[in-house]
C-alpha positions as CSV (number, residue, x, y, z in Angstrom):
1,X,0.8,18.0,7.3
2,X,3.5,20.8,7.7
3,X,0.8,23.4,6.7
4,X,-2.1,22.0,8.4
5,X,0.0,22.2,11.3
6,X,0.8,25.8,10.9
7,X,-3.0,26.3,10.4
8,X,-3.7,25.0,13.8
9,X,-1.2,26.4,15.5
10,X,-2.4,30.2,14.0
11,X,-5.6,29.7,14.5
12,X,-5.0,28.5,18.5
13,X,-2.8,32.3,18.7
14,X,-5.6,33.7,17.3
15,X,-8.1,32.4,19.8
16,X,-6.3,33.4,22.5
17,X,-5.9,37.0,21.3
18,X,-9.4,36.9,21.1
19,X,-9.4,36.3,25.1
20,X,-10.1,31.9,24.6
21,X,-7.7,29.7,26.1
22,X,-6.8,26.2,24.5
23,X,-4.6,24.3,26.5
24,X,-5.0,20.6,25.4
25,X,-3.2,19.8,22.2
26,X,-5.2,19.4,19.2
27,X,-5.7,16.5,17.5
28,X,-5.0,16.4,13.9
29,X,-5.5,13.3,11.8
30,X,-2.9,11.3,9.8
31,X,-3.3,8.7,7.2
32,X,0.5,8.5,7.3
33,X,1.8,5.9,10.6
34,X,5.8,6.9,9.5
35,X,5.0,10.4,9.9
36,X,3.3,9.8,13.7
37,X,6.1,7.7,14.2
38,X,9.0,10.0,13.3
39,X,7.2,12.6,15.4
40,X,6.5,11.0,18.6
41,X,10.4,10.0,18.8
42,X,12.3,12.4,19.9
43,X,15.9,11.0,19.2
44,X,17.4,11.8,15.8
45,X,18.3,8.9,13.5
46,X,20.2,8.4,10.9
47,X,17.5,7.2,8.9
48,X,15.4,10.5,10.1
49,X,18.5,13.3,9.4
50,X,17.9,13.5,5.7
51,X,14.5,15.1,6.6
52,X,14.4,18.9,5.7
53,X,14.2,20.9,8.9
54,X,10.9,22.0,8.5
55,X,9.8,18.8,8.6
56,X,11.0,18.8,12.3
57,X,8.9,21.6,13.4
58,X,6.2,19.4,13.8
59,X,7.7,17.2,15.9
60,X,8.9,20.0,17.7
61,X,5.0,21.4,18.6
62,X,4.3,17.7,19.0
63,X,6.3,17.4,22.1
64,X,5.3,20.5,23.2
65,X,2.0,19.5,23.1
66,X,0.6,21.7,21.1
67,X,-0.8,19.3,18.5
68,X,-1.4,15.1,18.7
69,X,-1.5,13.5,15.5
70,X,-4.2,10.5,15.6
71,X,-4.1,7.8,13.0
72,X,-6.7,7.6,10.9
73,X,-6.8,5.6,7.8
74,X,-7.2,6.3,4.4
75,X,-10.4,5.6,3.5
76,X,-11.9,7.4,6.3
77,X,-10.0,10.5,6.1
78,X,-12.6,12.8,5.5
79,X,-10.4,15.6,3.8
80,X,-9.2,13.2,0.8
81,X,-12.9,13.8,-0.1
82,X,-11.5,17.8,-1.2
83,X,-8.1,16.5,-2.8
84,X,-7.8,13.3,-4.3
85,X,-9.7,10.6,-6.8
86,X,-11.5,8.2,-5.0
87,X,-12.8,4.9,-5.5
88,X,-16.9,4.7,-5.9
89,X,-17.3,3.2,-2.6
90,X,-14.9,5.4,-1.1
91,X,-16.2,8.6,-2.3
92,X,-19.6,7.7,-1.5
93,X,-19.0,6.6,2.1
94,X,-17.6,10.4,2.6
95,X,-19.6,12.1,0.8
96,X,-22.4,10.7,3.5
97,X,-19.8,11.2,6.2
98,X,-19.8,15.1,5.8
99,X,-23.4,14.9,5.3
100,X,-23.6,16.2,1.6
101,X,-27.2,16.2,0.1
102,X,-28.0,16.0,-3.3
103,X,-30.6,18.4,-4.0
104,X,-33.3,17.4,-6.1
105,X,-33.9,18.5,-9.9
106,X,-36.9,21.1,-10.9
C-alpha cells in the first residue's frame, strides 16, 4: 500500500509538471479494513506506535487529502489477479473483470 501510495502521489507531481491540475484525492482501493482504519484516525495509539514510520506516511497524505483509500474486498480486487493464487471462481470472475480474451487457436 506504501508503494502504491508513492506511485500515485509521483504520478499526480508529474501531471502537474505537465501543466494538469488534480485536486480531489485519489481513490486507491484496499482489501485491508485495519489499514483504512489506522489511517483515517489521526490520534496515535498504543496499539498503532509499533508501526514503522513509514507506515505513517500514508496516513499522513490521507489527511491531507491527497489520497482516499476505499474498501474493496478481496475477491474483487482486481490487482490480486497480477499477484496472488486464486481460486477457479475467483480468477475467472477477474479475468472477465479486466476484460481478458482468450484468443482462439490456428
Amino acid at each position: 500500500m506504501i508503494s502504491y501510495c508513492t506511485q500515485v502521489l509521483w504520478m499526480k507531481k508529474m501531471m502537474k509538471d505537465l501543466g494538469i491540475q488534480i485536486n480531489a484525492p485519489i481513490s486507491v482501493m484496499c482489501d485491508n479494513i485495519n489499514t483504512i482504519n489506522i489511517s483515517k484516525n489521526l490520534v496515535m495509539h498504543s496499539r498503532s506506535k509499533h508501526i514503522a514510520i513509514r507506515y505513517h506516511f500514508l496516513k499522513e497524505n490521507v489527511a491531507k487529502g491527497e489520497v482516499k483509500l476505499e474498501f474493496v474486498p478481496t475477491t474483487k480486487q482486481v490487482a490480486n489477479f497480477f499477484t496472488k493464487s486464486l481460486p477457479k471462481e475467483v480468477f475467472e470472475y477477474l479475468h472477465k473483470k479486466l476484460g481478458v480474451v482468450t484468443l482462439p487457436k490456428h
